[in-house]
C-alpha positions in Angstrom: 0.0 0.0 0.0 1.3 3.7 -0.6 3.1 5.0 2.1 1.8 8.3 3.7 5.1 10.9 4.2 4.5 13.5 6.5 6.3 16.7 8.0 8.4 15.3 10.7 9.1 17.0 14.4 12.5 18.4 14.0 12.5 19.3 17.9 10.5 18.7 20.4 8.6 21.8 20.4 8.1 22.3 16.3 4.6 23.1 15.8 5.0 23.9 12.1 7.8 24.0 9.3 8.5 25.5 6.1 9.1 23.2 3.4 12.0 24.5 1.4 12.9 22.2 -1.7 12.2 18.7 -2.4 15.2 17.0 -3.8 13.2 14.4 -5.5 10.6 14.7 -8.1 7.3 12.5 -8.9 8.3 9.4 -10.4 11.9 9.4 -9.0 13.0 6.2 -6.8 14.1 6.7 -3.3 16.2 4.3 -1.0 16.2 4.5 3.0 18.8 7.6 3.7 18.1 9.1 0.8 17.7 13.3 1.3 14.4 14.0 0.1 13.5 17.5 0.8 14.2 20.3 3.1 12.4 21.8 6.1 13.0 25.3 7.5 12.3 25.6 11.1 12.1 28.5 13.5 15.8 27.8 14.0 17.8 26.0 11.3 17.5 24.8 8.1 17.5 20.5 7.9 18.1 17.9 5.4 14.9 15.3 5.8 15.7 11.7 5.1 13.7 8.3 3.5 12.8 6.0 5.9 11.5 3.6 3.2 12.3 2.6 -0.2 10.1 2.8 -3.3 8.5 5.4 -6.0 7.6 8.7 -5.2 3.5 8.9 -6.8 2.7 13.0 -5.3 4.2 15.7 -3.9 1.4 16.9 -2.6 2.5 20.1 -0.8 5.1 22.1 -3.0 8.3 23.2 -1.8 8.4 26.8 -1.2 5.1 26.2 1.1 5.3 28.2 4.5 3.5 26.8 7.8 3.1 23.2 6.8 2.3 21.6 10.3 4.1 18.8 11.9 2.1 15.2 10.7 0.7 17.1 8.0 0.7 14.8 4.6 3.6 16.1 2.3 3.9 13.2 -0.3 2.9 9.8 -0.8 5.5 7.0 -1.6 4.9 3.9 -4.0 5.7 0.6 -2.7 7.5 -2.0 -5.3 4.8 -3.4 -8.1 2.8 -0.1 -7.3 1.6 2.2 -10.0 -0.6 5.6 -9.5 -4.0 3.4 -9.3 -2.9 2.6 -5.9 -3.3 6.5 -5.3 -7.0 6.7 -6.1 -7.4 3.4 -4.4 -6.1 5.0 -1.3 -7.9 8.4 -1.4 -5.1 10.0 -3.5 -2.8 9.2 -1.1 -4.4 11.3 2.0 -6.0 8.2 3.9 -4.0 6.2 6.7 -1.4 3.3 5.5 -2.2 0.2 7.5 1.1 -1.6 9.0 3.5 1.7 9.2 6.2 1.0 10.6 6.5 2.6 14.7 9.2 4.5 13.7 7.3 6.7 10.7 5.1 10.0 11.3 1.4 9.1 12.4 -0.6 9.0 9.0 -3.4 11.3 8.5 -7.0 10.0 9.1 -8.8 9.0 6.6 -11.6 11.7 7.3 -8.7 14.6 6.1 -9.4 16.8 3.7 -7.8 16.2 0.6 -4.5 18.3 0.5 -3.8 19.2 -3.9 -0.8 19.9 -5.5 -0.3 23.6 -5.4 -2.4 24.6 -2.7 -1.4 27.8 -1.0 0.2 27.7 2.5 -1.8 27.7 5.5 -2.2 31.3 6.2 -1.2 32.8 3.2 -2.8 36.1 2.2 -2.2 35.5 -1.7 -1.6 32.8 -3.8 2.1 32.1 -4.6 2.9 33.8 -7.9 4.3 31.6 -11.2 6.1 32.8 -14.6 4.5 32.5 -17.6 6.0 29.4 -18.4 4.4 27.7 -14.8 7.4 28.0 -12.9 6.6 28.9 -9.3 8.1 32.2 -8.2 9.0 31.8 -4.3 8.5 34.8 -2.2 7.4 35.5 1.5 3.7 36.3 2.0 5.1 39.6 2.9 7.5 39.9 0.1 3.9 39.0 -2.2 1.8 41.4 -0.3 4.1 44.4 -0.6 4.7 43.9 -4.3 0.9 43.8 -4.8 0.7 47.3 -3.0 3.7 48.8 -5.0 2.8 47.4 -8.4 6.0 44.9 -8.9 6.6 42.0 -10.9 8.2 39.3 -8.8 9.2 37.7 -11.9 11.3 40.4 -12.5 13.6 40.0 -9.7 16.2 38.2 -7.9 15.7 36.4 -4.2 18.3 36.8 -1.4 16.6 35.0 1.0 17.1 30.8 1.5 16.9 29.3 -1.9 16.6 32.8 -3.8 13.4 33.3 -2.2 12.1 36.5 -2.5 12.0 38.4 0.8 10.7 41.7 2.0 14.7 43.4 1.6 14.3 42.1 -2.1 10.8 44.4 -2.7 12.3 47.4 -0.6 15.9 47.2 -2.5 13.2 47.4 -6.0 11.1 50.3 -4.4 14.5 51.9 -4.0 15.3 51.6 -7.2 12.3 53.0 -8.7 10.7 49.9 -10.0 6.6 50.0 -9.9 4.1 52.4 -8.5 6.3 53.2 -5.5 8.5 55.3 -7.8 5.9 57.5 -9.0 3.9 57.8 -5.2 4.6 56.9 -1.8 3.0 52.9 -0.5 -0.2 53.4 0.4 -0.7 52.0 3.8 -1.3 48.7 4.5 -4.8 47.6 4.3 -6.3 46.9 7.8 -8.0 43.5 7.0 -7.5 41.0 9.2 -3.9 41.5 11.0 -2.7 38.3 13.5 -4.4 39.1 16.5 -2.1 39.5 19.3 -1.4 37.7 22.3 -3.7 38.2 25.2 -1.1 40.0 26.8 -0.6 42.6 24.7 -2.5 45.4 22.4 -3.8 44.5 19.5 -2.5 45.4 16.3 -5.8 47.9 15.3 -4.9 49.4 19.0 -1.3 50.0 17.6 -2.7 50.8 14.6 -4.9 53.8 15.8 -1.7 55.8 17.4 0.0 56.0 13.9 -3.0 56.9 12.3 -0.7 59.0 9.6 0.4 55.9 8.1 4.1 55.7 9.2 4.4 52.6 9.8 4.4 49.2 8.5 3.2 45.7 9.3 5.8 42.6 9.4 4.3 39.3 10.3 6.4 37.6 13.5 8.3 34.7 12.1 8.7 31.1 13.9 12.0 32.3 15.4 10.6 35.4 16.7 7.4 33.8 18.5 9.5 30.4 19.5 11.6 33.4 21.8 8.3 35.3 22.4 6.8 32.5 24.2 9.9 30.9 26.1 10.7 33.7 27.3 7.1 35.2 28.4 7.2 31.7 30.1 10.5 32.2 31.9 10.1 35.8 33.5 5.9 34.2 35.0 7.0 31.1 35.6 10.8 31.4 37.4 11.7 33.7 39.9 15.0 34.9 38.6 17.6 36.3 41.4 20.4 38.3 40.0 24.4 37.8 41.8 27.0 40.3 40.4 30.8 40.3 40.5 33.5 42.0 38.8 36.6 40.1 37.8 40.1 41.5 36.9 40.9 40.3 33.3 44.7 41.1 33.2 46.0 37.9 33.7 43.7 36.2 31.6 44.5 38.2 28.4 48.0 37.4 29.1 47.9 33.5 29.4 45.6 33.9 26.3 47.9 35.7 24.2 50.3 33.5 25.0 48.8 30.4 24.1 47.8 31.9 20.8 51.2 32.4 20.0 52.4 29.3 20.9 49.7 27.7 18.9 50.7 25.2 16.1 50.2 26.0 12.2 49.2 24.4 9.0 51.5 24.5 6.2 49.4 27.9 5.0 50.4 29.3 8.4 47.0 29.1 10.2 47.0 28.2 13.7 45.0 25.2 15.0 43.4 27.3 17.1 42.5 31.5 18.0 41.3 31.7 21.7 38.7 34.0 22.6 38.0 35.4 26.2 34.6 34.4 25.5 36.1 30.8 24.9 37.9 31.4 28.2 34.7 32.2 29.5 32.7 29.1 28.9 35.5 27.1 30.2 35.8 28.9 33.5 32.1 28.0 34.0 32.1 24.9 33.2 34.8 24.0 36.0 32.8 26.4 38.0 29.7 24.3 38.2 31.7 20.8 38.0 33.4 22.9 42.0 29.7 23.5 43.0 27.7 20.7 41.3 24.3 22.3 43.5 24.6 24.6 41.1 24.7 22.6 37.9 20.2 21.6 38.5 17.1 21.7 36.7 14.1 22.5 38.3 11.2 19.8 38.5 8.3 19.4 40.2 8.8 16.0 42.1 12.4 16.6 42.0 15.9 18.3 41.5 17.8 17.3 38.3 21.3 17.2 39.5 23.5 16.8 36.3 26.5 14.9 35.9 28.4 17.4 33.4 28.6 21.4 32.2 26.5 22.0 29.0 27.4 25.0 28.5 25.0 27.3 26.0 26.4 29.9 24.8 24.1 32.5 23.0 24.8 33.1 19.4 23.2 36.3 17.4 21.8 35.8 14.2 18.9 37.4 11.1 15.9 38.0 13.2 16.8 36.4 16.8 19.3 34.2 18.4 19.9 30.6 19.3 22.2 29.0 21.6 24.9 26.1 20.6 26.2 24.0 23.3 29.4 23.0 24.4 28.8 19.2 26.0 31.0 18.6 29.2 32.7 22.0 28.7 34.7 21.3 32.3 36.5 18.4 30.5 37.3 19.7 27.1 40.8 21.6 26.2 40.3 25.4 25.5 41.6 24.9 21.9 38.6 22.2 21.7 36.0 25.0 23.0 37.2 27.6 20.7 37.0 25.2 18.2 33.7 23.9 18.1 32.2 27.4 19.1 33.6 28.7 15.8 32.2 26.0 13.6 29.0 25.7 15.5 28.5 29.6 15.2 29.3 29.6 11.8 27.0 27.2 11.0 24.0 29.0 13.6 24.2 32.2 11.1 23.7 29.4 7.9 20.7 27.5 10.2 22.7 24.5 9.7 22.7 23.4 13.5 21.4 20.1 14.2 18.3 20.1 16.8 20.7 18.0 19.3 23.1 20.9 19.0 21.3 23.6 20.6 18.5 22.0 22.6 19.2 21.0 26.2 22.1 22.1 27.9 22.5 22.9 31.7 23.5 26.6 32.0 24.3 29.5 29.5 26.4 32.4 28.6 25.4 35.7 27.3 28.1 37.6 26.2 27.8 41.3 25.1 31.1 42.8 26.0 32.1 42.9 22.2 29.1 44.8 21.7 30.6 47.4 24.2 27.7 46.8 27.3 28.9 47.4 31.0 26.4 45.0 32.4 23.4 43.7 32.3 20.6 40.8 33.3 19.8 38.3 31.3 16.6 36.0 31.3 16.8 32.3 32.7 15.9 29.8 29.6 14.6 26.8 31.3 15.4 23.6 31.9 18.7 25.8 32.7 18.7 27.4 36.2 21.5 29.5 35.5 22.7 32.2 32.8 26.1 34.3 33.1 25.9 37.5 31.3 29.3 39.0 30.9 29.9 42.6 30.0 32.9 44.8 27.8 36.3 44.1 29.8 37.3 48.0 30.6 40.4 49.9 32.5 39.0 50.6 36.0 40.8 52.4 38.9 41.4 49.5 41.7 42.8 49.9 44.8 46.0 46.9 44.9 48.0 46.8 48.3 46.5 50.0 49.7 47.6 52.1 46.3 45.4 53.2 43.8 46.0 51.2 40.0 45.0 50.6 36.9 43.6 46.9 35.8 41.2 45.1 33.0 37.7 44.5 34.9 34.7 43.3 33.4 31.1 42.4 34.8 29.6 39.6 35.1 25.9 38.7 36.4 24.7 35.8 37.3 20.7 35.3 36.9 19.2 32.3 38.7 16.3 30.0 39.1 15.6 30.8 42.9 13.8 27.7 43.4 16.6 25.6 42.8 19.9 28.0 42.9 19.2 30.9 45.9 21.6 33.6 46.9 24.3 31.7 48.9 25.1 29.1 46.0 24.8 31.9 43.3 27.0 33.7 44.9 29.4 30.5 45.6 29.0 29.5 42.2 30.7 33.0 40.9 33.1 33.3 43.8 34.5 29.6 42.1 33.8 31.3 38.3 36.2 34.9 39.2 38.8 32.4 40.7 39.4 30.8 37.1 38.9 33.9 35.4 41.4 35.7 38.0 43.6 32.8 38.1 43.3 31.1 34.3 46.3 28.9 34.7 44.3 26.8 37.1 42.0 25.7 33.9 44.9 24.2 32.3 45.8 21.8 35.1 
């Protein structure tokens, strides 16, 4: 019987994905492993995989569609000896597969509505445009929307979004440039039918709306990314009670020993060094051993119990287009500083592509937050559960300190230390960062 494929949980909280590109094609023959298609999520972009063999009869949801939900039917497989009669025999491929195997998606009920080829995505204000030879143009609904209000052809220019999808920076960069009505009179502003209403929690967007009443403004539709960090966050600050530890620690030493051992570091035969410590690699490191010296630090808060962990996951948050995500650096108190700076280069390299692999940024058992580079004193940074710690570490910065009674001059930077107070109170905050500013003031101690 055909086999049902559906849009697979990436993570453990994907609601919905966006399905980029199918690497395969009606009537092409797929093995188990073989990359099929791709699925944006709120975070990364991810290669999905056969888990069966055989003949692919539909693509029933195109790739370029935005908001496909997770166990929503994407394409129907062929088993051997099968042709497309099998497909009408089985509702056109939307009616549960008897005999899936445990490991596959759940199949869609038979009572489903019938999903066809080139169906809009859920949510979608407009129809995706197509060429005039039937090729499908992909744009955001935003990207659509705006070219419908400024007159453009989307056929007439390039993407610079994922794929060569054309975004809203693509319709702006063409306004610009005097291409359609926009040249000749400023955009009309945008309709007021039926914005996203807004969380409970906030003003709607016709409240909003009635303060700009000039039209100076415009309307951009939240993303996966940016309500994924709406709502963790929301939960965080109602749900924990954070508790905020500062300390300042004297850097000189540590910029010293890291010079140092960037010097000293081996080289290819193009003369790059294996390795280019950062203090921020320094950083992760130092609270890593940190919580391995005060492991009633290193929890998770439960219910029915405390999660004591056995090693320092250390998340470390990464900036990137339209939010931020966090890599993590698995039993950080046991890995060499070159390995740290290693990984956190590749791994941040590949966050700004949304190449990171779910298992690489979910979990973790504490986090950093570093803005120093961004030139930030000090600040406070929210708790992201099931951590019950985050260090946020300000700009390093000559201070006047006072050194044997005398007055001198030395490298300080801030760090604060936000806390879960049902699992890490004052004392042991303040323990754990006493143990963190003796690494950082004392950095030959992480080499031992």
């Amino acid at each position: 019987m055909p086999i049902n494929i559906t849009m697979p949980a990436l993570s453990p909280t994907m609601e919905e994905g966006n399905l980029a590109k199918w690497m395969v094609k009606e009537g092409d023959t797929v093995s188990a492993g073989d990359v099929i298609a791709e699925i944006e999520t709120d975070k990364a972009t991810m290669e999905v995989e056969a888990v069966d063999e055989g003949t692919v009869g539909k693509i029933v949801i195109p790739e370029g569609t935005e908001g496909v939900k997770v166990n929503e039917l994407i394409a129907v497989l062929l088993e051997d000896g099968e042709d497309a009669s099998a497909l009408e025999s089985s509702g056109n491929g939307t009616g549960a597969v008897a005999g899936n195997a445990p490991d596959k998606a759940p199949a869609v009920p038979d009572s489903a509505p019938v999903i066809e080829v080139g169906a809009k995505a859920a949510g979608d204000p407009m129809p995706a445009p197509s060429t005039a030879d039937g090729s499908r143009i992909f744009s955001s609904p935003l990207a659509r929307r705006l070219a419908q209000q400024n007159g453009l052809d989307l056929a007439q220019l390039s993407g610079s979004g994922p794929h060569g999808r054309i975004i809203k920076r693509d319709i702006e960069a063409a306004i610009a440039a005097g291409t359609g009505k926009a040249a000749a009179a400023p955009a009309a502003a945008p309709a007021a039918a039926a914005p996203a209403p807004a969380p409970a929690a906030g003003p709607s967007a016709e409240q909003v709306l009635k303060l700009f009443e000039d039209g100076s403004y415009e309307l951009e539709p939240h993303d996966g990314m940016r309500k994924t960090i709406a709502k963790r966050l929301t939960e965080s600050k109602q749900t924990i009670p954070h508790f905020y530890v500062s300390v300042d620690c004297e850097l000189d030493a540590l910029l010293a020993l890291r010079a140092q051992l960037n010097g000293a570091a081996p080289t290819d035969k193009d003369g790059k060094p294996a390795y280019k410590l950062s203090v921020n690699d320094m950083t992760i490191k130092a609270l890593a051993l940190a919580l391995r010296d005060v492991p009633d630090a290193n929890v998770s808060w439960t219910d029915d119990a405390m999660v004591k962990h056995k090693h320092a996951d250390v998340g470390v948050a990464v900036s990137i287009p339209g939010g931020l995500i966090t890599p993590i650096v698995r039993q950080a108190e046991m890995k060499p500083l070159s390995v740290i700076s290693n990984e956190m280069k590749d791994m941040g390299r590949r966050a700004k592509e949304r190449k990171l692999k779910p298992e690489e940024y979910q979990g973790g058992t504490t986090a950093v937050s570093n803005m120093g580079m961004m030139g930030v004193k000090d600040f406070s940074a929210v708790v992201n559960p099931p951590h019950a710690t985050i260090l946020a570490v300000g700009a390093g910065e000559k201070r006047p300190v006072v050194k044997d009674d005398a007055l001198a001059v030395a490298m300080v930077m801030t760090v604060t230390l936000s806390t879960d107070h049902r699992c890490v109170d004052g004392a042991l905050g303040a323990e754990l960062l006493a143990a963190f500013k003796g690494y950082i003031e004392n950095p030959m101690s992480m080499l031992v």
